[in-house]
VMD Tcl script that builds the backbone (N, CA, C; Angstrom):
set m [mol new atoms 306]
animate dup $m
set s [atomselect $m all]
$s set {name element resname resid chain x y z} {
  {N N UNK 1 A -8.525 26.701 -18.014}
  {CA C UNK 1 A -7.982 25.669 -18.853}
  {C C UNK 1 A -7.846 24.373 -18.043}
  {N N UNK 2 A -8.806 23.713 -18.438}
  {CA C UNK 2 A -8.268 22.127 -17.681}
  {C C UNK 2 A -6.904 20.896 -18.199}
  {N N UNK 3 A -6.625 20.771 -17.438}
  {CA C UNK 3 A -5.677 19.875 -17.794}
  {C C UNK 3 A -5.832 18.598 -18.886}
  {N N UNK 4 A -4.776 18.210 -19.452}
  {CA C UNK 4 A -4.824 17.408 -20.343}
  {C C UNK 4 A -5.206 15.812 -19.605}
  {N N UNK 5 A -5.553 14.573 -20.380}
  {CA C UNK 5 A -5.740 13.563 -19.868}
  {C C UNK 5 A -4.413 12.697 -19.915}
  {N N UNK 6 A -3.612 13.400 -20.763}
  {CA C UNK 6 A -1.711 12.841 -20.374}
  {C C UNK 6 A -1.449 13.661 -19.276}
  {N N UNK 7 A -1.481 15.134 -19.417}
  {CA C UNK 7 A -0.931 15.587 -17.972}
  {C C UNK 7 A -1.557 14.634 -16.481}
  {N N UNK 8 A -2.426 14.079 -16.469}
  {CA C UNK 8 A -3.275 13.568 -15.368}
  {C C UNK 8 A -2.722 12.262 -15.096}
  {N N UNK 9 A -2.191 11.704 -16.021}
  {CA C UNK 9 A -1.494 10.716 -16.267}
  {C C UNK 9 A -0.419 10.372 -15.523}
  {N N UNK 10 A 0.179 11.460 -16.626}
  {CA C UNK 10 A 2.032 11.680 -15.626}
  {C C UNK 10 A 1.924 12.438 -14.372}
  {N N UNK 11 A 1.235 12.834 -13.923}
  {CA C UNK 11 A 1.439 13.013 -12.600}
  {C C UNK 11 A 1.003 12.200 -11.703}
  {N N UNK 12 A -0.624 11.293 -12.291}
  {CA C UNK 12 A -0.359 10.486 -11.477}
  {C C UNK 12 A 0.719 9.160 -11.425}
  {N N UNK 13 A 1.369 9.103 -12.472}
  {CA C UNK 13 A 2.636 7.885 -12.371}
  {C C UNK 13 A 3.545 8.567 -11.885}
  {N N UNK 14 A 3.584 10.237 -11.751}
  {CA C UNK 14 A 4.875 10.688 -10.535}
  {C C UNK 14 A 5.111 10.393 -9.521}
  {N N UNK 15 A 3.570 10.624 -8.781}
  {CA C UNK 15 A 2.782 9.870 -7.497}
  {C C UNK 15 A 3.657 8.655 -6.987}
  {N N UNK 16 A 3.138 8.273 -8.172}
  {CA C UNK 16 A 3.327 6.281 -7.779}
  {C C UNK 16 A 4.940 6.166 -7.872}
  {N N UNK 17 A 4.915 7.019 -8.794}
  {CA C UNK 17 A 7.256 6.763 -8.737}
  {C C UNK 17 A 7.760 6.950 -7.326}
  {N N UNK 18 A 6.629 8.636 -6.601}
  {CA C UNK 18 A 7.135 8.720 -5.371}
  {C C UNK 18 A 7.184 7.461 -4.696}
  {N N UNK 19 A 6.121 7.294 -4.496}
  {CA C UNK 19 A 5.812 6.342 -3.608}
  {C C UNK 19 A 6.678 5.542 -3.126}
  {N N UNK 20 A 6.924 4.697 -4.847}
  {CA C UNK 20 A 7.778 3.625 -4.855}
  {C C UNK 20 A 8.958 3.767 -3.862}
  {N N UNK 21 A 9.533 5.379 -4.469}
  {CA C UNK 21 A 10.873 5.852 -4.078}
  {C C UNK 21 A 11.222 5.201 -2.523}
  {N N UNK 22 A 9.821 5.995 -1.897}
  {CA C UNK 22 A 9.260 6.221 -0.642}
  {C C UNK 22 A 9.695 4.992 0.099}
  {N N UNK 23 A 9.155 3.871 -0.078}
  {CA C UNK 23 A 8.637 2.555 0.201}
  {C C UNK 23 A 10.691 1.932 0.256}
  {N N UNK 24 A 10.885 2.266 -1.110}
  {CA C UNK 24 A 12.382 1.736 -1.359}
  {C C UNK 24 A 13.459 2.115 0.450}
  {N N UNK 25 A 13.342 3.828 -0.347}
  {CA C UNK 25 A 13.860 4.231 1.380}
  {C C UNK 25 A 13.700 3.772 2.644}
  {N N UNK 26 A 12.513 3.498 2.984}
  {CA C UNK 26 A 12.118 3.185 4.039}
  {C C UNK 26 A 12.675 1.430 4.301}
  {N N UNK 27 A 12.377 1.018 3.119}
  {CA C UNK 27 A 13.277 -0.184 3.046}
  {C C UNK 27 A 14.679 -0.327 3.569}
  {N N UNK 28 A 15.052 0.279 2.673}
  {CA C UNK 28 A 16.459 -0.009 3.357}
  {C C UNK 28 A 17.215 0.092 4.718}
  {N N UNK 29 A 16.446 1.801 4.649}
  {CA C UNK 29 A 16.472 2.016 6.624}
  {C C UNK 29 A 15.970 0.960 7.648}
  {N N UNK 30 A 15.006 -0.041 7.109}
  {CA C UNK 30 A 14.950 -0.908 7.921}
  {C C UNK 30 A 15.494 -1.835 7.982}
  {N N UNK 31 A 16.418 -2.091 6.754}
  {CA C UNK 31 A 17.516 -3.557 6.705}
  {C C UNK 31 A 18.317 -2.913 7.914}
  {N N UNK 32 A 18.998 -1.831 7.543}
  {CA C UNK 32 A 19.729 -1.202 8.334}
  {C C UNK 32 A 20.160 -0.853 9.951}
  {N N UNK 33 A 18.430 -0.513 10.167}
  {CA C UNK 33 A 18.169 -0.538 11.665}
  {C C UNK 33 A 18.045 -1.800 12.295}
  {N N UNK 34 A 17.494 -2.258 11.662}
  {CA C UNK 34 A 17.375 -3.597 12.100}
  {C C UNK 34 A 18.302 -4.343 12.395}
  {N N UNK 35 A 19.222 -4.599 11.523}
  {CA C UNK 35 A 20.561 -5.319 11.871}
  {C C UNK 35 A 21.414 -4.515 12.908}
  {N N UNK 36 A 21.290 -3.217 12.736}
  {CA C UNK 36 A 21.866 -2.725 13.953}
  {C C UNK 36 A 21.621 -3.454 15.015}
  {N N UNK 37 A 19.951 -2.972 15.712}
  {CA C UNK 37 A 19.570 -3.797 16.420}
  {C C UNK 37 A 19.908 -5.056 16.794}
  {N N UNK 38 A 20.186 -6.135 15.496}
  {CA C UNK 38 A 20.889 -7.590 16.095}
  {C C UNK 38 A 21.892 -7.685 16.568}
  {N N UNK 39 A 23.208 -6.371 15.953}
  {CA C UNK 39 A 24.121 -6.792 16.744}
  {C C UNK 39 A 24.245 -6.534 17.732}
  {N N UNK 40 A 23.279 -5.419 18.382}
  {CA C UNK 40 A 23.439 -5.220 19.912}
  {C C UNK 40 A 23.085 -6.119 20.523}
  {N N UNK 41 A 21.793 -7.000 20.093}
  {CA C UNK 41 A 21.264 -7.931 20.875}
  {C C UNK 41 A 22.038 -8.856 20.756}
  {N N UNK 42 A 22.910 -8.962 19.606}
  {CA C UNK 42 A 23.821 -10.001 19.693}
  {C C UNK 42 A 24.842 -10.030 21.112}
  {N N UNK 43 A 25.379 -8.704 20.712}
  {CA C UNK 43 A 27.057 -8.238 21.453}
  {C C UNK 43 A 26.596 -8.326 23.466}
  {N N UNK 44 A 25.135 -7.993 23.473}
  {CA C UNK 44 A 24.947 -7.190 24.813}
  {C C UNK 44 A 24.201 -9.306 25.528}
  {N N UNK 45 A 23.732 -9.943 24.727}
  {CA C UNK 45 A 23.158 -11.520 25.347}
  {C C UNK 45 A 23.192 -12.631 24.256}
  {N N UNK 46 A 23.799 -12.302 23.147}
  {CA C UNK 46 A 24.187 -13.250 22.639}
  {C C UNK 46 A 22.689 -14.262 22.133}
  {N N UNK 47 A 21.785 -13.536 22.045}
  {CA C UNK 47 A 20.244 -13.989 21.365}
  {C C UNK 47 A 19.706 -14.811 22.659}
  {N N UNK 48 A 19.953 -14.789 23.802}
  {CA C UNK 48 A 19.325 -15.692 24.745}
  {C C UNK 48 A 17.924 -15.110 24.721}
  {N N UNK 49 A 17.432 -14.156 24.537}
  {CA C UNK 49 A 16.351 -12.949 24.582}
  {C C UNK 49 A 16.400 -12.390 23.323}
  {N N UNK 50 A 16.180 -12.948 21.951}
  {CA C UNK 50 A 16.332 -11.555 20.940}
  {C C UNK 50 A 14.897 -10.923 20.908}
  {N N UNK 51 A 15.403 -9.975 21.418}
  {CA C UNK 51 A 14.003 -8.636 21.607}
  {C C UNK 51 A 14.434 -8.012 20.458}
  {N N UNK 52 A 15.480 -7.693 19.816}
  {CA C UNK 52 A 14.926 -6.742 18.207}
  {C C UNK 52 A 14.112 -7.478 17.549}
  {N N UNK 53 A 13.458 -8.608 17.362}
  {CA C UNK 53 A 12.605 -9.233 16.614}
  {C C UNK 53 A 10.870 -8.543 16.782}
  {N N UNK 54 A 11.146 -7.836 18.366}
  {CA C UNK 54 A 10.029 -7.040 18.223}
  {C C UNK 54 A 10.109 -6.058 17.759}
  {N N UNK 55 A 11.240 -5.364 17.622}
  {CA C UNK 55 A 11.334 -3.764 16.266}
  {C C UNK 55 A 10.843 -4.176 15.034}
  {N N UNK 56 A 11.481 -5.565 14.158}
  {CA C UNK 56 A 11.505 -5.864 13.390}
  {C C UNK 56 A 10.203 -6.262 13.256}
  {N N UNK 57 A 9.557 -6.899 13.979}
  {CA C UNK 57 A 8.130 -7.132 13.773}
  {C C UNK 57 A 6.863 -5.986 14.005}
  {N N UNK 58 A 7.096 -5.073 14.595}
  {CA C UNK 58 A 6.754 -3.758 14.812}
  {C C UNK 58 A 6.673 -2.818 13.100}
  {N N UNK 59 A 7.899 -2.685 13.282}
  {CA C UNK 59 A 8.170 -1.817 12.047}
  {C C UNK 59 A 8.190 -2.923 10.844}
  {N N UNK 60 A 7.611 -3.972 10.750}
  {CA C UNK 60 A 8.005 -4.798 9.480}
  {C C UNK 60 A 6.387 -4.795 8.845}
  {N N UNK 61 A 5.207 -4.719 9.977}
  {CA C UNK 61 A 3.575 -4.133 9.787}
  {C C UNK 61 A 3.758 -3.557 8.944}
  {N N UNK 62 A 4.379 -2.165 9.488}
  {CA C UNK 62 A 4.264 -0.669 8.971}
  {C C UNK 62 A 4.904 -0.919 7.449}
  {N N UNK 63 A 5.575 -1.197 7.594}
  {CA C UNK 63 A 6.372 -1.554 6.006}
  {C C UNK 63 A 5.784 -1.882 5.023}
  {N N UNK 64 A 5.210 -3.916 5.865}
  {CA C UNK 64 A 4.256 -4.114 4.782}
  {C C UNK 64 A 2.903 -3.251 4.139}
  {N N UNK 65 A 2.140 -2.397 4.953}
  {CA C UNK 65 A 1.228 -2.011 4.513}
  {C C UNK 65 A 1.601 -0.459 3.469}
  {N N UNK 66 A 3.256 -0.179 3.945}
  {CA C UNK 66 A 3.396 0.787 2.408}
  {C C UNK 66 A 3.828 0.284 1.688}
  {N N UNK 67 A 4.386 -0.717 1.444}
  {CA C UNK 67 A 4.169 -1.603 0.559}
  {C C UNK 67 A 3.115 -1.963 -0.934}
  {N N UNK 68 A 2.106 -2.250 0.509}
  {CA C UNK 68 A 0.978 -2.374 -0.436}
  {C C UNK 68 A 0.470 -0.932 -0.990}
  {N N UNK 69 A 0.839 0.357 -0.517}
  {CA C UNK 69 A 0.160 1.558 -0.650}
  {C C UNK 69 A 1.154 1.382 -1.948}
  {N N UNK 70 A 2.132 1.905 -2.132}
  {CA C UNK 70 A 3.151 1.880 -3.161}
  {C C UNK 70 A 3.267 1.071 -4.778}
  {N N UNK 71 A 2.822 -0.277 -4.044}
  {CA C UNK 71 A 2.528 -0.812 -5.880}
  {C C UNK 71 A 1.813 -1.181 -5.900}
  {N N UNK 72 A 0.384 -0.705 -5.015}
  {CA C UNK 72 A -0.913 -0.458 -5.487}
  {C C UNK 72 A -1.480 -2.263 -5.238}
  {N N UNK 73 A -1.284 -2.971 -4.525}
  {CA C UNK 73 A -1.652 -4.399 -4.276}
  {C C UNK 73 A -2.637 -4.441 -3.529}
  {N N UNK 74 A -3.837 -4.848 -3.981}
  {CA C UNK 74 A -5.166 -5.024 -3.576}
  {C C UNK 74 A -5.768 -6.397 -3.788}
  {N N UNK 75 A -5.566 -7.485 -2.808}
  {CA C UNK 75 A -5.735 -8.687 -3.020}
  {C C UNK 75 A -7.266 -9.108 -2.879}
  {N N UNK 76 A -8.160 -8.508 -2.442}
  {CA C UNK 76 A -9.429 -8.673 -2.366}
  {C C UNK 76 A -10.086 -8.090 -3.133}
  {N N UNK 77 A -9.855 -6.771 -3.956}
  {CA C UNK 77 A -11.147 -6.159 -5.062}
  {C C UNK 77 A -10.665 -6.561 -6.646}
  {N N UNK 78 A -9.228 -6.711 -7.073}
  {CA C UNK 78 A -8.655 -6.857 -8.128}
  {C C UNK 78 A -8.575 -5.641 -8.366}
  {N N UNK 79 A -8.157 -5.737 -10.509}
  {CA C UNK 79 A -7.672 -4.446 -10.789}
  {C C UNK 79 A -8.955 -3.628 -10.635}
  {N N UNK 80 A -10.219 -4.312 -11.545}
  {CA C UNK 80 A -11.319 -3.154 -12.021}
  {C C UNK 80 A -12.523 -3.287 -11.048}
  {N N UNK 81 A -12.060 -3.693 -10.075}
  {CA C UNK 81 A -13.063 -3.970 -9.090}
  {C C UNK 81 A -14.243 -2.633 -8.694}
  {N N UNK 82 A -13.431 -1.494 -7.968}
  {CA C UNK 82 A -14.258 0.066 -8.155}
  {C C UNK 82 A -14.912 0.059 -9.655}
  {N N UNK 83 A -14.318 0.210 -11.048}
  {CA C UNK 83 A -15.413 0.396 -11.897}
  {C C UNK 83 A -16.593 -0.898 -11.966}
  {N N UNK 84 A -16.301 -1.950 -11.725}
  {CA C UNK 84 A -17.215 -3.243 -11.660}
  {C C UNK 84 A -18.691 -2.433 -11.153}
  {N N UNK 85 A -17.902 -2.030 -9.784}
  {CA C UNK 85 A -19.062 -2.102 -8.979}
  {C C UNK 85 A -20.180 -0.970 -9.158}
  {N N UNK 86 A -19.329 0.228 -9.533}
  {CA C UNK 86 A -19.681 1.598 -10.404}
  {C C UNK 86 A -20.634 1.213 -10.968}
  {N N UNK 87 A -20.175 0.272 -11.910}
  {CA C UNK 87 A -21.516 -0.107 -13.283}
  {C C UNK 87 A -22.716 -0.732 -12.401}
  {N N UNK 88 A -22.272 -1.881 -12.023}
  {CA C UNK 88 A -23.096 -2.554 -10.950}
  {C C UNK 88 A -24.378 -1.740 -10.717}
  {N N UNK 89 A -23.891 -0.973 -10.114}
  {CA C UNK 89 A -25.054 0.224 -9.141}
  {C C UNK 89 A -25.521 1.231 -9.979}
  {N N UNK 90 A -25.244 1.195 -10.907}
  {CA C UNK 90 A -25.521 2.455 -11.486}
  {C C UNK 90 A -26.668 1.251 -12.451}
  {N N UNK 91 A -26.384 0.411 -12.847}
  {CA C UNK 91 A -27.196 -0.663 -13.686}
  {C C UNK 91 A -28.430 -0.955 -12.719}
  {N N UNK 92 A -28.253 -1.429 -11.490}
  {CA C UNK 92 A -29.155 -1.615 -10.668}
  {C C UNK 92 A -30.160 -0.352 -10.387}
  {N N UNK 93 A -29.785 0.608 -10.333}
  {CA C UNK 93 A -30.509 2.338 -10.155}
  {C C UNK 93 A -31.321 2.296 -11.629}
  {N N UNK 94 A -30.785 2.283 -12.734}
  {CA C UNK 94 A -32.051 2.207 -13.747}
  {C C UNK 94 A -32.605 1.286 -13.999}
  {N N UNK 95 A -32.413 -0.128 -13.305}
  {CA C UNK 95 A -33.303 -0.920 -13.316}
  {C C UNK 95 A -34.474 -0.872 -12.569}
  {N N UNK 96 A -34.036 0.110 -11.629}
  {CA C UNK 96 A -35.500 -0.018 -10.122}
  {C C UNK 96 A -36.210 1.552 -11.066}
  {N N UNK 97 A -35.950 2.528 -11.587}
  {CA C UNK 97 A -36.666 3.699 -12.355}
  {C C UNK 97 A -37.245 2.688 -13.468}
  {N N UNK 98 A -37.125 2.178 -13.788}
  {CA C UNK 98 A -37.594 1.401 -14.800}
  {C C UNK 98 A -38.848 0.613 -14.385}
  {N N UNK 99 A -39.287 -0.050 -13.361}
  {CA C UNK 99 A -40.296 -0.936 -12.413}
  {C C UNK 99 A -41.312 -0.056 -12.050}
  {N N UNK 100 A -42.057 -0.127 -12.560}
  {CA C UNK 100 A -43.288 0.451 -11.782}
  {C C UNK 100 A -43.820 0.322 -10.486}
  {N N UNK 101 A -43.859 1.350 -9.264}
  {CA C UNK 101 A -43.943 1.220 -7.902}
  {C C UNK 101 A -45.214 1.293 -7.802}
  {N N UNK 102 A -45.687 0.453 -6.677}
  {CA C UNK 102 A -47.489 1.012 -6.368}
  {C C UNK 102 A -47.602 1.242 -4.908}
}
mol reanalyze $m
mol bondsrecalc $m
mol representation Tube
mol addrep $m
């Protein structure tokens, strides 16, 4: 029995709920850590040196790119970009069966 095309659906928007969840958590743990981090750097030199800016910039990469995994942000192909190109090639393939080779 194969699955329905709603079941395929909702699971994949479970996915993406995870994700989100995912992304949220990780969020916050990094407001969190992070400011930790300042106040030590605060309490221990008073910012003459703030080195948590390299945690924060370290772990702020990592963030952004689940980020982008999470609500799905793809600034270079758009939304239908994969089927675009699908057709694309698949249009181009019966155009060359179509040409007579010699």
């Amino acid at each position: 029995m194969e699955p329905s095309n709603n079941d395929n659906k909702y699971y994949k928007a479970k996915k993406q709920v995870r994700e989100i969840k995912k992304f949220y958590t990780t969020l916050m743990m990094y407001l969190i850590f992070i400011s930790g981090l300042a106040m030590l750097n605060y309490y221990t030199n008073e910012f003459r040196y703030p080195w948590f800016l390299w945690a924060a910039f370290g772990w702020g990469i990592g963030l952004f790119f689940q980020g982008v995994k999470a609500f799905q942000w793809n600034p270079f192909y758009g939304k239908d970009w994969e089927e675009r190109k699908i057709k694309e090639f698949m249009d181009k393939d019966s155009d060359d069966e179509n040409t007579i080779k010699f």
